[in-house]
PDB file of N, CA, C and O in Angstrom:
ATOM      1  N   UNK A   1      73.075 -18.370 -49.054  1.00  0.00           N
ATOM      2  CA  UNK A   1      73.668 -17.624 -50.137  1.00  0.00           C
ATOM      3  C   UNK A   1      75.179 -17.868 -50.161  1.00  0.00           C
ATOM      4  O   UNK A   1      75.825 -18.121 -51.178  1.00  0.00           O
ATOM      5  N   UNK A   2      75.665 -17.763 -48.919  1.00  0.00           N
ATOM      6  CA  UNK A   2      77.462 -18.073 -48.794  1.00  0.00           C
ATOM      7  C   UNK A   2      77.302 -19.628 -49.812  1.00  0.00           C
ATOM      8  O   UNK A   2      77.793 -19.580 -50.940  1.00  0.00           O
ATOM      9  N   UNK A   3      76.673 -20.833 -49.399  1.00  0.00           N
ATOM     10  CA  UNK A   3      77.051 -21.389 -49.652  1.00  0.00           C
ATOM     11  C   UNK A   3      76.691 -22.472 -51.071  1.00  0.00           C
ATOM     12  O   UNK A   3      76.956 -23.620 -51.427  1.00  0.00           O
ATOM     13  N   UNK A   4      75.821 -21.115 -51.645  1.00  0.00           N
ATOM     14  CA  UNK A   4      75.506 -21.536 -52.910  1.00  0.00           C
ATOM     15  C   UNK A   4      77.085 -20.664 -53.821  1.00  0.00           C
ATOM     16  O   UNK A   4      77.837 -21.072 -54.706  1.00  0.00           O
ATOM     17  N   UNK A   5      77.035 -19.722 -53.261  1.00  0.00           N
ATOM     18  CA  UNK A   5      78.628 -18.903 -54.025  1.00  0.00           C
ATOM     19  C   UNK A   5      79.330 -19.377 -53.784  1.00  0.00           C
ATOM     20  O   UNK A   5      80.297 -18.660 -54.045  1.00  0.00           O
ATOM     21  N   UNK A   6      79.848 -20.770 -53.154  1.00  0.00           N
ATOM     22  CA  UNK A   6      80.713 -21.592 -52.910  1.00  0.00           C
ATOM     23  C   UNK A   6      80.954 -22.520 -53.829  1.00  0.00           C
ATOM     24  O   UNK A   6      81.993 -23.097 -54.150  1.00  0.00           O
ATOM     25  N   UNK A   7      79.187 -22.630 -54.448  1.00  0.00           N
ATOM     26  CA  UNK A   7      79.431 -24.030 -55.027  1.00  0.00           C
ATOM     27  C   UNK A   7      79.642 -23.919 -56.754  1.00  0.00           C
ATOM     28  O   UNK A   7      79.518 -24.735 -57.667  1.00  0.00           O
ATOM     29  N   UNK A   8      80.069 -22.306 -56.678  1.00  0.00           N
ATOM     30  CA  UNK A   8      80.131 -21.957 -58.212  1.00  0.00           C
ATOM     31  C   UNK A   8      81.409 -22.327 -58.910  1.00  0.00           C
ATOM     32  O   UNK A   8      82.287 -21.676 -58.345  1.00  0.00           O
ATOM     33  N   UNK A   9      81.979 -23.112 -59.935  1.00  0.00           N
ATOM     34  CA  UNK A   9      82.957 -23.324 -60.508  1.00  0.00           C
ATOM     35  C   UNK A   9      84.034 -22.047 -60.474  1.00  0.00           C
ATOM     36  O   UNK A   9      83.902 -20.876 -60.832  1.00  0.00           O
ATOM     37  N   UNK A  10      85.318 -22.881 -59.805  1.00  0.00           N
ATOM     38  CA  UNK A  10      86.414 -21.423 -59.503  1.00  0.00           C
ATOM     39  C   UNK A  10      86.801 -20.741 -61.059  1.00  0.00           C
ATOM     40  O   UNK A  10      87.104 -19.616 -61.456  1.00  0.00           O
ATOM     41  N   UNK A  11      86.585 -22.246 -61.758  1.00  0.00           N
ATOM     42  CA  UNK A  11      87.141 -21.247 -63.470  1.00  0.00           C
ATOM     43  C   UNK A  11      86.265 -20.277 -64.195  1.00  0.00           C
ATOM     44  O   UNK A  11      86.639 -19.283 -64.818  1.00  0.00           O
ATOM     45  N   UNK A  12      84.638 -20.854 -63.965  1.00  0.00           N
ATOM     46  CA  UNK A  12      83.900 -19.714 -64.081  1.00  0.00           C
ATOM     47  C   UNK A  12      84.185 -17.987 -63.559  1.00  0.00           C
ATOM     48  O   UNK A  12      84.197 -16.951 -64.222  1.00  0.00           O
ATOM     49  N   UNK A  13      84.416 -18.263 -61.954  1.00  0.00           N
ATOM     50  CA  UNK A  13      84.914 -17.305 -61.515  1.00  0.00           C
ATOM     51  C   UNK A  13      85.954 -16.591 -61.710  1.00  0.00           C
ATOM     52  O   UNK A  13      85.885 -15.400 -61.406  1.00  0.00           O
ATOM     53  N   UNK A  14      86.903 -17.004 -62.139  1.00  0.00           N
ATOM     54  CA  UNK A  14      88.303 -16.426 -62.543  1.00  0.00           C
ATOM     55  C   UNK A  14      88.201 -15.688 -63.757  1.00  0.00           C
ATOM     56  O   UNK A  14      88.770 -14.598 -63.814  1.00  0.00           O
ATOM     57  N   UNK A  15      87.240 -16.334 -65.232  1.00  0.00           N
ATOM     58  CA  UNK A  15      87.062 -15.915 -66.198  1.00  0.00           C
ATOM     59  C   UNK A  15      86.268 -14.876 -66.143  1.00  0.00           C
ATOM     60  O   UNK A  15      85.728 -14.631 -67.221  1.00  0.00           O
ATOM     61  N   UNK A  16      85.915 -13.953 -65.001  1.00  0.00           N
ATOM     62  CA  UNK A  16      84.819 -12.800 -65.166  1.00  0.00           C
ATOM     63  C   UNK A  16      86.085 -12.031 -64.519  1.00  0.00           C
ATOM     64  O   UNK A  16      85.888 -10.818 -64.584  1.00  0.00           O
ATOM     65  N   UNK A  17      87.335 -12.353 -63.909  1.00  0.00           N
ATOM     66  CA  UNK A  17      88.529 -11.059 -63.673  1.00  0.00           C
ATOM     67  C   UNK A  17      88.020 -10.755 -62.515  1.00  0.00           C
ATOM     68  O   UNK A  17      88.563  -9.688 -62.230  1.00  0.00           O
ATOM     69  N   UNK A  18      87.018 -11.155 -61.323  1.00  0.00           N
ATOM     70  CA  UNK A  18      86.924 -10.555 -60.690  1.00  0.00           C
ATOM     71  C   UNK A  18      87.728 -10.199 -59.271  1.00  0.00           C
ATOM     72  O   UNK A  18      87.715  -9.163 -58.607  1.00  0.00           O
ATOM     73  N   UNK A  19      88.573 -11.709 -59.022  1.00  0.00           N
ATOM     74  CA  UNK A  19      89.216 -11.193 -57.944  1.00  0.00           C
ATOM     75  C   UNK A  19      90.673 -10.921 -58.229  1.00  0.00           C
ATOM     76  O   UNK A  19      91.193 -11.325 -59.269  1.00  0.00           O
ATOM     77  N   UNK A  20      91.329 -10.243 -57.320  1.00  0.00           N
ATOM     78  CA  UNK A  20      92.953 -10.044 -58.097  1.00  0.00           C
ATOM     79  C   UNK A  20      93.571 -10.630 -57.095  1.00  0.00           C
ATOM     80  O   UNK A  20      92.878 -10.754 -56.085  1.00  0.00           O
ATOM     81  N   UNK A  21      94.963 -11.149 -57.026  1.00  0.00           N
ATOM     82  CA  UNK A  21      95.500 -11.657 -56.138  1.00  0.00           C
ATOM     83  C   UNK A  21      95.787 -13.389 -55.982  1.00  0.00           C
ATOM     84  O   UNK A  21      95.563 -14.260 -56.822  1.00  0.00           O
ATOM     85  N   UNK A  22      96.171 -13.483 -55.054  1.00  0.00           N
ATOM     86  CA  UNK A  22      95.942 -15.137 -54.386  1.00  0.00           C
ATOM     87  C   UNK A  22      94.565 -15.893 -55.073  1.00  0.00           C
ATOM     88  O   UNK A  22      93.477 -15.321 -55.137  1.00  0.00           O
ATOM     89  N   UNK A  23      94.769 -17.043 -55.489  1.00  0.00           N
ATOM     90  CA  UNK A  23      93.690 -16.917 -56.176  1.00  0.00           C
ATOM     91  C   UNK A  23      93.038 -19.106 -55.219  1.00  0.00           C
ATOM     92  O   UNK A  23      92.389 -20.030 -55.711  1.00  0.00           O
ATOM     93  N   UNK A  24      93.641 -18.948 -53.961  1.00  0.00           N
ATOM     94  CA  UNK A  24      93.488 -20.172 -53.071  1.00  0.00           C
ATOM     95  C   UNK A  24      92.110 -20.477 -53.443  1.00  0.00           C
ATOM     96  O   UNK A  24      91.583 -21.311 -54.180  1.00  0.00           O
ATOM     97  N   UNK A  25      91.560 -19.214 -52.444  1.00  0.00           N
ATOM     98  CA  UNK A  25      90.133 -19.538 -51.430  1.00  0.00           C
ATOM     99  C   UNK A  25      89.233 -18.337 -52.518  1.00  0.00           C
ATOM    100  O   UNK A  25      89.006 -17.195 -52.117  1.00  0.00           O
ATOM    101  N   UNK A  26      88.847 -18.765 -53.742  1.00  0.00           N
ATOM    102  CA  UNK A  26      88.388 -18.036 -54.617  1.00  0.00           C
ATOM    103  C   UNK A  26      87.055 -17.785 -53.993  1.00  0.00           C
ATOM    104  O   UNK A  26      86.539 -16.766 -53.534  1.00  0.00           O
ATOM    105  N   UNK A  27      86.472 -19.568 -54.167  1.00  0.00           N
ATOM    106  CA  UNK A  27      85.108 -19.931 -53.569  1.00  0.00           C
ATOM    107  C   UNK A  27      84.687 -18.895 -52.469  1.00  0.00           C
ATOM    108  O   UNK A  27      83.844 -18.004 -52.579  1.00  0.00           O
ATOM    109  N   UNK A  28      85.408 -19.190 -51.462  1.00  0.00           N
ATOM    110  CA  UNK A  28      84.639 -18.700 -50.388  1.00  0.00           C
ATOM    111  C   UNK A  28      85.004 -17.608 -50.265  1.00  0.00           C
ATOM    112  O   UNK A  28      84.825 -17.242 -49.104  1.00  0.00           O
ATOM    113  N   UNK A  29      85.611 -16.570 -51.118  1.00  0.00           N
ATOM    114  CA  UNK A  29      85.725 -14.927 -50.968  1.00  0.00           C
ATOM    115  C   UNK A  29      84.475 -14.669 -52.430  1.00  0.00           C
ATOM    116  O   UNK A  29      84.266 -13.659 -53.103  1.00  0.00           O
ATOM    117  N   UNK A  30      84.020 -15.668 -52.475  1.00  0.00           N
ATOM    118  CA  UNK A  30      82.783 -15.323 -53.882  1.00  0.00           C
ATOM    119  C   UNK A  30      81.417 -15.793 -53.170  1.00  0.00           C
ATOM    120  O   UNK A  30      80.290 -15.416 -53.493  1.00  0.00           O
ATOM    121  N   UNK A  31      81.684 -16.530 -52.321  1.00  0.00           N
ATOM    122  CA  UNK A  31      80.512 -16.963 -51.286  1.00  0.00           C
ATOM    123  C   UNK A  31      80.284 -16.088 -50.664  1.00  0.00           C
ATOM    124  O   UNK A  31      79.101 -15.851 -50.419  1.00  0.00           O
ATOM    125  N   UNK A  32      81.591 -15.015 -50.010  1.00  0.00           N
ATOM    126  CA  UNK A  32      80.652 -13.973 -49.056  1.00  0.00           C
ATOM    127  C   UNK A  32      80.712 -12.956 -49.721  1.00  0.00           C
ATOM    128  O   UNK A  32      79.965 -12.114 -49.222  1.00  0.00           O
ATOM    129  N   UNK A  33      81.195 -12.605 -50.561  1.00  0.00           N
ATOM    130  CA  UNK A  33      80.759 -11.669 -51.670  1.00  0.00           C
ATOM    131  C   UNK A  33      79.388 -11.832 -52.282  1.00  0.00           C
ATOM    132  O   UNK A  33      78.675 -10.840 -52.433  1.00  0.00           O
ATOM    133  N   UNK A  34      79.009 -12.966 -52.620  1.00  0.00           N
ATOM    134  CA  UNK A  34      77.091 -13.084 -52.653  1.00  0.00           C
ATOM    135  C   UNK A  34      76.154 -12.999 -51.302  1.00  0.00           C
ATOM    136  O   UNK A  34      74.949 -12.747 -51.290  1.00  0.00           O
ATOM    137  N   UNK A  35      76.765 -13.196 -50.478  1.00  0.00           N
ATOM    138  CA  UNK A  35      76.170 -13.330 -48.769  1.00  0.00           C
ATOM    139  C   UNK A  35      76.196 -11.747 -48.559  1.00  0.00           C
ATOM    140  O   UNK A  35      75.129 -11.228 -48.229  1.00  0.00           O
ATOM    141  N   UNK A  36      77.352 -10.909 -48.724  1.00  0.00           N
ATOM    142  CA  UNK A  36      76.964  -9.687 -48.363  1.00  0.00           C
ATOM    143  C   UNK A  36      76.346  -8.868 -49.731  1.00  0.00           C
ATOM    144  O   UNK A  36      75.789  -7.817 -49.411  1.00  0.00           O
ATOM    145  N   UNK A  37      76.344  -9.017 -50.483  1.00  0.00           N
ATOM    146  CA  UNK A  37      75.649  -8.631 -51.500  1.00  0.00           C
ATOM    147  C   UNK A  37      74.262  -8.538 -51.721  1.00  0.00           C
ATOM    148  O   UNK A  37      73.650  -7.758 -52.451  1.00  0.00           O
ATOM    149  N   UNK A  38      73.760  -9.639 -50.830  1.00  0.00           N
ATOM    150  CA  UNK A  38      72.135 -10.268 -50.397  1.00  0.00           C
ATOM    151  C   UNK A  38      71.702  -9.447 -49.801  1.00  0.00           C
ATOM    152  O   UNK A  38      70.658  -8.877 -50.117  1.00  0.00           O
ATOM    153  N   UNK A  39      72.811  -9.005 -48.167  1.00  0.00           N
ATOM    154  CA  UNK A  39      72.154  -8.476 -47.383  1.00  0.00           C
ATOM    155  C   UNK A  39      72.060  -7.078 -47.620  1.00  0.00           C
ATOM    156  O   UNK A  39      71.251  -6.509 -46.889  1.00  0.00           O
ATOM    157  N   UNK A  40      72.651  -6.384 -48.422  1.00  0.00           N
ATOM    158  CA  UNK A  40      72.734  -5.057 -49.266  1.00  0.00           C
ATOM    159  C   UNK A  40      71.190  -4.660 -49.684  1.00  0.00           C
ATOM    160  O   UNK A  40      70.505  -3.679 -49.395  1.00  0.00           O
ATOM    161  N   UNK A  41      70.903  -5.920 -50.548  1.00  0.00           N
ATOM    162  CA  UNK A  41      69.906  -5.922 -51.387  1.00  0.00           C
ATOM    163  C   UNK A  41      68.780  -5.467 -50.319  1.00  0.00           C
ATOM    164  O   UNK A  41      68.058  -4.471 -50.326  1.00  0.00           O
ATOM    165  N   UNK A  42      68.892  -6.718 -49.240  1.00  0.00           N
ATOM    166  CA  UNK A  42      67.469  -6.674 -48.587  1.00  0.00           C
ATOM    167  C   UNK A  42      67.345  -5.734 -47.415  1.00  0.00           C
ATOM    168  O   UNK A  42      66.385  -5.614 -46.653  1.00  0.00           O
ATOM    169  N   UNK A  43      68.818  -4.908 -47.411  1.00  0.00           N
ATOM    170  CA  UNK A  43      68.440  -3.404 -46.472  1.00  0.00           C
ATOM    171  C   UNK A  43      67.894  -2.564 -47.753  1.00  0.00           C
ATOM    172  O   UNK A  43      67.226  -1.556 -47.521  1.00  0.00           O
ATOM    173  N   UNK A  44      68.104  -2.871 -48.835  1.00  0.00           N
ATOM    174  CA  UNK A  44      67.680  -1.377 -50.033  1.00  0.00           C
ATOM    175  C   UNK A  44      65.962  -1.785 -49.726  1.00  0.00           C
ATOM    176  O   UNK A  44      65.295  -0.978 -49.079  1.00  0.00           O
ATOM    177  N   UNK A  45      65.300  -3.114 -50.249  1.00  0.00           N
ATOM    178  CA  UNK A  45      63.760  -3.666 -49.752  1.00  0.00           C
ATOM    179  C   UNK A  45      63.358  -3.197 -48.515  1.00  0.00           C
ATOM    180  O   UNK A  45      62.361  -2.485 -48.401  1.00  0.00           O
ATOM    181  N   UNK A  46      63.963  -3.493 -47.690  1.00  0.00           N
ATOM    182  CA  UNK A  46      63.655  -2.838 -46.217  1.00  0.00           C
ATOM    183  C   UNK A  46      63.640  -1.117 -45.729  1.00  0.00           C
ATOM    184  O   UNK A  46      63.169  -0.768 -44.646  1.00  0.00           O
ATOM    185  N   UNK A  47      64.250  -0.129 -46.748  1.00  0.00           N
ATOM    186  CA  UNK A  47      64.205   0.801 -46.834  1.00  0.00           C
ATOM    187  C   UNK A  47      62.912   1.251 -47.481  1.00  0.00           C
ATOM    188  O   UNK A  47      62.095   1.961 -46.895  1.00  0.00           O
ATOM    189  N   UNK A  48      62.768   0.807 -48.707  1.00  0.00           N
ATOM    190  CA  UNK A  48      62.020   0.819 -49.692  1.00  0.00           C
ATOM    191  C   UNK A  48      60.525   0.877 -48.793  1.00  0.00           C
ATOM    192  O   UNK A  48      59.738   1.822 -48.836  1.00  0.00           O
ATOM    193  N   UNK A  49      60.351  -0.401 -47.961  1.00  0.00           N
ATOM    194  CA  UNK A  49      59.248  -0.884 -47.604  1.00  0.00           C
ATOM    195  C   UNK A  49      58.431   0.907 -46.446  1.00  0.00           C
ATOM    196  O   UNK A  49      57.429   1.622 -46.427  1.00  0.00           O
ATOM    197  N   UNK A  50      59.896   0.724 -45.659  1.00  0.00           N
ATOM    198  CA  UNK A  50      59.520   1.521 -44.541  1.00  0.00           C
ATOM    199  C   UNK A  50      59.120   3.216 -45.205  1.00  0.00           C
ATOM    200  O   UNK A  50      58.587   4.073 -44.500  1.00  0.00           O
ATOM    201  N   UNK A  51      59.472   3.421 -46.540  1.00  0.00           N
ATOM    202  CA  UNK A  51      58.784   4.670 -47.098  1.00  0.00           C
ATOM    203  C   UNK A  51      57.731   4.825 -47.648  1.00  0.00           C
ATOM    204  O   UNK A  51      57.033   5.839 -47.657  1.00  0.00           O
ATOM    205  N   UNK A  52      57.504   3.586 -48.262  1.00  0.00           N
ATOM    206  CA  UNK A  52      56.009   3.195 -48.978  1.00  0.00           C
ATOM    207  C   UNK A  52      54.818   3.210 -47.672  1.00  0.00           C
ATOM    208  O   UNK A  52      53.784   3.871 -47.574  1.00  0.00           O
ATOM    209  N   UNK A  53      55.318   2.388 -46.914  1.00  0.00           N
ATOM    210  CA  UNK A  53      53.944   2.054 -45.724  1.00  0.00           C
ATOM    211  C   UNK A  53      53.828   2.984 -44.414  1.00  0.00           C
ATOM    212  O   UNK A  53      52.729   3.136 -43.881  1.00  0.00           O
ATOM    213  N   UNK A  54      55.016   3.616 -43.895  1.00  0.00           N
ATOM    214  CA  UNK A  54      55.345   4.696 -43.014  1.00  0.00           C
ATOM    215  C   UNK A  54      54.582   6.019 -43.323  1.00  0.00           C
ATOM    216  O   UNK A  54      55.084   6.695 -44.221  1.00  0.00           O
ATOM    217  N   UNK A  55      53.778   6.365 -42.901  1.00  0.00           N
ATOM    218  CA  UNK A  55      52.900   8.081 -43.000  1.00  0.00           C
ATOM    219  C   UNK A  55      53.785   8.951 -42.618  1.00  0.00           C
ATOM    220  O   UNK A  55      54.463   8.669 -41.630  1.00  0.00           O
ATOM    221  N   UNK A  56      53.990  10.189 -43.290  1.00  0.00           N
ATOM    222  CA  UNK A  56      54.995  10.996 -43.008  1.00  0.00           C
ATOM    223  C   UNK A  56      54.649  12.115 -41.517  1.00  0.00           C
ATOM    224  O   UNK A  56      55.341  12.650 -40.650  1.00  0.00           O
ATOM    225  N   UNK A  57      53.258  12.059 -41.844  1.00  0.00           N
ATOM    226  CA  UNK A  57      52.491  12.708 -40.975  1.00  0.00           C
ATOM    227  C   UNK A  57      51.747  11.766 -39.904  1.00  0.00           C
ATOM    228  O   UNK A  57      51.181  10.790 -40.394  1.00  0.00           O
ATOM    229  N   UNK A  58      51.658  11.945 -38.319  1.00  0.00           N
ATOM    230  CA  UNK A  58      50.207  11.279 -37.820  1.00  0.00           C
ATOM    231  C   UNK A  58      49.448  11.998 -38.080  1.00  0.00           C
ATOM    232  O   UNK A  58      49.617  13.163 -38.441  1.00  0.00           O
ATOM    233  N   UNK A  59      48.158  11.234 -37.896  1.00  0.00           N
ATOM    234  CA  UNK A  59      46.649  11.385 -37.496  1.00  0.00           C
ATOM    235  C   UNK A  59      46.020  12.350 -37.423  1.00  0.00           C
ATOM    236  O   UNK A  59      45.111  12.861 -38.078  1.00  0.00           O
ATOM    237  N   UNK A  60      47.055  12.783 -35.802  1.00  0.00           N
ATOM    238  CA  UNK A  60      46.671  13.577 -35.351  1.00  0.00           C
ATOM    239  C   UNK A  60      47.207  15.052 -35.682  1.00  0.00           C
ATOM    240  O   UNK A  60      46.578  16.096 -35.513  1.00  0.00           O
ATOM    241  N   UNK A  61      48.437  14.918 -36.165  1.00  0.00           N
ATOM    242  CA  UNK A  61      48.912  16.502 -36.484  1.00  0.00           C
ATOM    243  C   UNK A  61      48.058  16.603 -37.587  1.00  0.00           C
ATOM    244  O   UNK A  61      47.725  17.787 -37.647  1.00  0.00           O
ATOM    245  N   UNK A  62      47.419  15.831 -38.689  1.00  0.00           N
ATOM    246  CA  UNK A  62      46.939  16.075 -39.787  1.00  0.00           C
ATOM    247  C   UNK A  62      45.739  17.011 -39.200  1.00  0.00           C
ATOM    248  O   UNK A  62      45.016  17.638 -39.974  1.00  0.00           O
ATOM    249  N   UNK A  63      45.656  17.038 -38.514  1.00  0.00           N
ATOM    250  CA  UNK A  63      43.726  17.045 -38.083  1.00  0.00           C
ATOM    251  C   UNK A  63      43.875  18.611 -37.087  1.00  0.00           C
ATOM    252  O   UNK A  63      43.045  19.520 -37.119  1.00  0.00           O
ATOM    253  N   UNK A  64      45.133  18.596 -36.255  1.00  0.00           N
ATOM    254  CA  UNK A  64      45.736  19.814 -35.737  1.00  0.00           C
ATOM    255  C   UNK A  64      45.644  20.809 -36.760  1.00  0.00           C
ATOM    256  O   UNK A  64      45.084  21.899 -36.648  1.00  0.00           O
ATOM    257  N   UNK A  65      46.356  20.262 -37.972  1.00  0.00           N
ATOM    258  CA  UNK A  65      47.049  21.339 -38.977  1.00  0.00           C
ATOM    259  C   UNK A  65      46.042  21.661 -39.730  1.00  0.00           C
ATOM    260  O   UNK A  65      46.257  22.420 -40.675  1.00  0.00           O
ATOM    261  N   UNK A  66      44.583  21.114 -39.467  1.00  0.00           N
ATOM    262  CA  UNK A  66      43.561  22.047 -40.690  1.00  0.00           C
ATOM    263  C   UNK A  66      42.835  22.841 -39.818  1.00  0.00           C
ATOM    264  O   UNK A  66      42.399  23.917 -40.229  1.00  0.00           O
ATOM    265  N   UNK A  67      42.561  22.346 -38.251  1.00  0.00           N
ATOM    266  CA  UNK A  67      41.337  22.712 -37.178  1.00  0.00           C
ATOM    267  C   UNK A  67      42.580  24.342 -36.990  1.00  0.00           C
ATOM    268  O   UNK A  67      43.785  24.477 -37.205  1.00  0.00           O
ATOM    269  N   UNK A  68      41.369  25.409 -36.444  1.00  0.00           N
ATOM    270  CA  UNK A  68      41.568  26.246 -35.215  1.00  0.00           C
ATOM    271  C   UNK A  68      42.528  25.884 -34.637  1.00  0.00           C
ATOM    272  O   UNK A  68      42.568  24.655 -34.696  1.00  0.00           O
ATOM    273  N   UNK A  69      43.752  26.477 -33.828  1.00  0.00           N
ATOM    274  CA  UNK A  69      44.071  26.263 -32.801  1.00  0.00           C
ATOM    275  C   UNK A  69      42.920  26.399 -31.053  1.00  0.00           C
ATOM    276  O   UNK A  69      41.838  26.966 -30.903  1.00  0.00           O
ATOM    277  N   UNK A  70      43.626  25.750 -30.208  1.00  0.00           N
ATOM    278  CA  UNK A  70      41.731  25.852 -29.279  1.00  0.00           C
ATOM    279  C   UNK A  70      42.641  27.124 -28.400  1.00  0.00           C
ATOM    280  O   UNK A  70      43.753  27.650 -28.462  1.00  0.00           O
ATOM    281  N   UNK A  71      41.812  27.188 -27.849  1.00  0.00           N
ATOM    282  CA  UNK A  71      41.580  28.266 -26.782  1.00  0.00           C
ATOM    283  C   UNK A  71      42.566  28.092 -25.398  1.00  0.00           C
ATOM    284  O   UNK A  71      42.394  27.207 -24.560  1.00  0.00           O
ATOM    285  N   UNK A  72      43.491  28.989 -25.349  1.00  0.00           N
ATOM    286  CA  UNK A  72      44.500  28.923 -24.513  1.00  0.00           C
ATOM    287  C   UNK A  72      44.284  29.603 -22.658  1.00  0.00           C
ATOM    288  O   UNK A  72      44.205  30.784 -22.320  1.00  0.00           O
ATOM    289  N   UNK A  73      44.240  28.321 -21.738  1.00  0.00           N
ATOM    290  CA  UNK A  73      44.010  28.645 -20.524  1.00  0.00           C
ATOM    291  C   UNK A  73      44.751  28.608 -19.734  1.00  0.00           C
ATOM    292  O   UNK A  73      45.352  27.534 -19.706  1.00  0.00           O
ATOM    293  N   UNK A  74      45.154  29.589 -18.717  1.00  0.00           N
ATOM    294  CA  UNK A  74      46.176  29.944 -18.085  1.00  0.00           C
ATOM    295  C   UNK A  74      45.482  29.413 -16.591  1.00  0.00           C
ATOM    296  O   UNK A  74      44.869  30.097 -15.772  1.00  0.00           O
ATOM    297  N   UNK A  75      45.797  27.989 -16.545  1.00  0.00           N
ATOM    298  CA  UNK A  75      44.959  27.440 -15.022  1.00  0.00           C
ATOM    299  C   UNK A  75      46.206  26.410 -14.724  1.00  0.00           C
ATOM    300  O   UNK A  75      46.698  25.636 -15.546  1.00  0.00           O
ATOM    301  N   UNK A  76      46.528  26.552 -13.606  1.00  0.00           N
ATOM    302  CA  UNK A  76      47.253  25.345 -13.336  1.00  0.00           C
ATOM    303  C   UNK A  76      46.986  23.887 -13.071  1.00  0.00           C
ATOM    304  O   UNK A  76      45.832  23.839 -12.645  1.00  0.00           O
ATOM    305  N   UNK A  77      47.581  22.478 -13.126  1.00  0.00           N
ATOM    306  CA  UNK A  77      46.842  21.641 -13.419  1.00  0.00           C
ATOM    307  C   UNK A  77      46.507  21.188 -11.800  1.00  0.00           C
ATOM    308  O   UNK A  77      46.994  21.626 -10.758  1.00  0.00           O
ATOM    309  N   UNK A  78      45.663  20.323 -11.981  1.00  0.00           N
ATOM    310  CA  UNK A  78      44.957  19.584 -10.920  1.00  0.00           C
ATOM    311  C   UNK A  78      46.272  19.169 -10.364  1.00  0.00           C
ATOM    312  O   UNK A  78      47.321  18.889 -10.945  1.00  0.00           O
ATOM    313  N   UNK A  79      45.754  19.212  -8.219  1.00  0.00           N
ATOM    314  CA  UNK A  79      47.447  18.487  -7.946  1.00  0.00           C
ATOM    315  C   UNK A  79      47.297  17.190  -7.880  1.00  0.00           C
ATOM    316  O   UNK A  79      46.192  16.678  -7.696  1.00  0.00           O
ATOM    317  N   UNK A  80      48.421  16.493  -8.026  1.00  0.00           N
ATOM    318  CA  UNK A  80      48.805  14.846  -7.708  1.00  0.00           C
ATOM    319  C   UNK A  80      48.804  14.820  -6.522  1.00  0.00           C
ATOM    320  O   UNK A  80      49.364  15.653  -5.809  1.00  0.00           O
ATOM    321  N   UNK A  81      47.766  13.235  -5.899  1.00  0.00           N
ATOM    322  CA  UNK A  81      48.180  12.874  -5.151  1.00  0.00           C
ATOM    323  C   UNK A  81      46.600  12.711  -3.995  1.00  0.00           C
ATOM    324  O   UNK A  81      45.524  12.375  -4.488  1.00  0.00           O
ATOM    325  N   UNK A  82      46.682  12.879  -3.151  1.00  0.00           N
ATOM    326  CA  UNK A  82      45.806  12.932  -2.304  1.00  0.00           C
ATOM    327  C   UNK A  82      45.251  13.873  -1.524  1.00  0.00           C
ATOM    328  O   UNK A  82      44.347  13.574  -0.744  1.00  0.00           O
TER     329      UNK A  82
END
């Protein structure tokens, strides 16, 4: 991506006003201006993804949250060890 925004004509670029200043290294402040622009994009997809396919709930609380609670025993557990 940097280095396709590199290979964009600087007069093109100039005629959209977008950068102000020094106007040297147009290219390659428009190269990583599309390079980070990309990676913007594909954290918003990557967000996107992880809400669509991610269950808000497990399994198992689902299945907790309709059943009884069970029956509460006051035993201490088996000891460790030998």
């Amino acid at each position: 991506m940097y280095v396709a925004g590199q290979a964009v004509d600087p007069h093109l670029i100039q005629s959209w006003g977008l950068f102000v200043g020094q106007q040297d290294y147009m290219a390659l402040r428009f190269g990583g201006g599309v390079g980070l622009l990309f990676n913007v994009v594909m954290v918003v997809v990557a967000i996107a993804a992880i809400i669509v396919t991610v269950p808000s709930q497990r399994k198992g609380e689902v299945a907790q949250a309709t059943a009884e609670p069970p029956e509460r025993r006051d035993v201490a557990p088996p000891p460790l060890g030998n």
